[in-house]
C-alpha positions as CSV (number, residue, x, y, z in Angstrom):
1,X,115.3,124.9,114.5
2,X,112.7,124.5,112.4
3,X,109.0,126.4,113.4
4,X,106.7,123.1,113.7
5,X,102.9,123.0,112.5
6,X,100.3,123.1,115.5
7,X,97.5,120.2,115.6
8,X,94.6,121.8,116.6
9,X,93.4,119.5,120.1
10,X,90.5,119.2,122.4
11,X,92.1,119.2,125.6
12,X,89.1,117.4,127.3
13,X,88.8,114.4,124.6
14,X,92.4,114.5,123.7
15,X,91.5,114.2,120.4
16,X,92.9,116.3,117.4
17,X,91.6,117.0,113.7
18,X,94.5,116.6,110.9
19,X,93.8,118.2,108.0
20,X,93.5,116.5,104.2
21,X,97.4,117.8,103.3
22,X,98.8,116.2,107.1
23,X,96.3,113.4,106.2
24,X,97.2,112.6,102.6
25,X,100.8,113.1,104.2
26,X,100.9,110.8,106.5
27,X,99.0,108.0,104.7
28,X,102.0,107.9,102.3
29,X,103.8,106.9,104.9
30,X,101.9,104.2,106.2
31,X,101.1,103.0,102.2
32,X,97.7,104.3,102.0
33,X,95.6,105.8,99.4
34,X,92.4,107.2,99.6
35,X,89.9,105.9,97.6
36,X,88.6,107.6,94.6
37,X,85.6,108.0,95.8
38,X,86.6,110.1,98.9
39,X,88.7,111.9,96.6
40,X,85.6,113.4,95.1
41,X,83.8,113.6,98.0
42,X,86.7,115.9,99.0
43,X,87.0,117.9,96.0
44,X,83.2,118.6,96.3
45,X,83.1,119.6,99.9
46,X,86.5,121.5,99.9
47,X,84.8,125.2,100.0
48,X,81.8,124.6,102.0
49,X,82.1,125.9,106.2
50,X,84.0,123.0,107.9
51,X,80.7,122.5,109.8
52,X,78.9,121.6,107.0
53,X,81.7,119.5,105.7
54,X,82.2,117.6,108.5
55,X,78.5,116.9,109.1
56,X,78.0,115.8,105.3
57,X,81.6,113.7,105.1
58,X,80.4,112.2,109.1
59,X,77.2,111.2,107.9
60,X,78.5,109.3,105.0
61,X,81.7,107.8,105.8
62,X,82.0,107.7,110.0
63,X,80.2,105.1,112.4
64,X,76.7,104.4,112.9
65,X,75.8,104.6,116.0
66,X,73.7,101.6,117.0
């Protein structure tokens, strides 16, 4: 048997975080690509804390909160 990968979860939201290689992954599956313009983004974030990253790749690409 192979050893499987563990998906880092919240247990109280039920939510968990894939990383860009499980991401990129599994959007070849479904037929997606990012666009080239996240690419970048990604490229330029890649070695900052995942803090910062996520609060810089949030605040441009999640949802507004109305």
């Amino acid at each position: 048997m192979t050893k499987g990968t563990k998906i880092p979860r919240n247990a109280q939201s039920g939510k968990f975080v894939l990383g860009e290689r499980a991401f990129r992954k599994i959007s070849a599956v479904e037929g997606i690509k990012p666009s080239k313009r996240l690419s970048v983004d990604l490229a330029h974030v890649r070695d900052l804390p995942a803090e910062e990253r996520r609060l810089i790749l949030s605040n441009k690409y999640g949802r507004k909160k109305a």
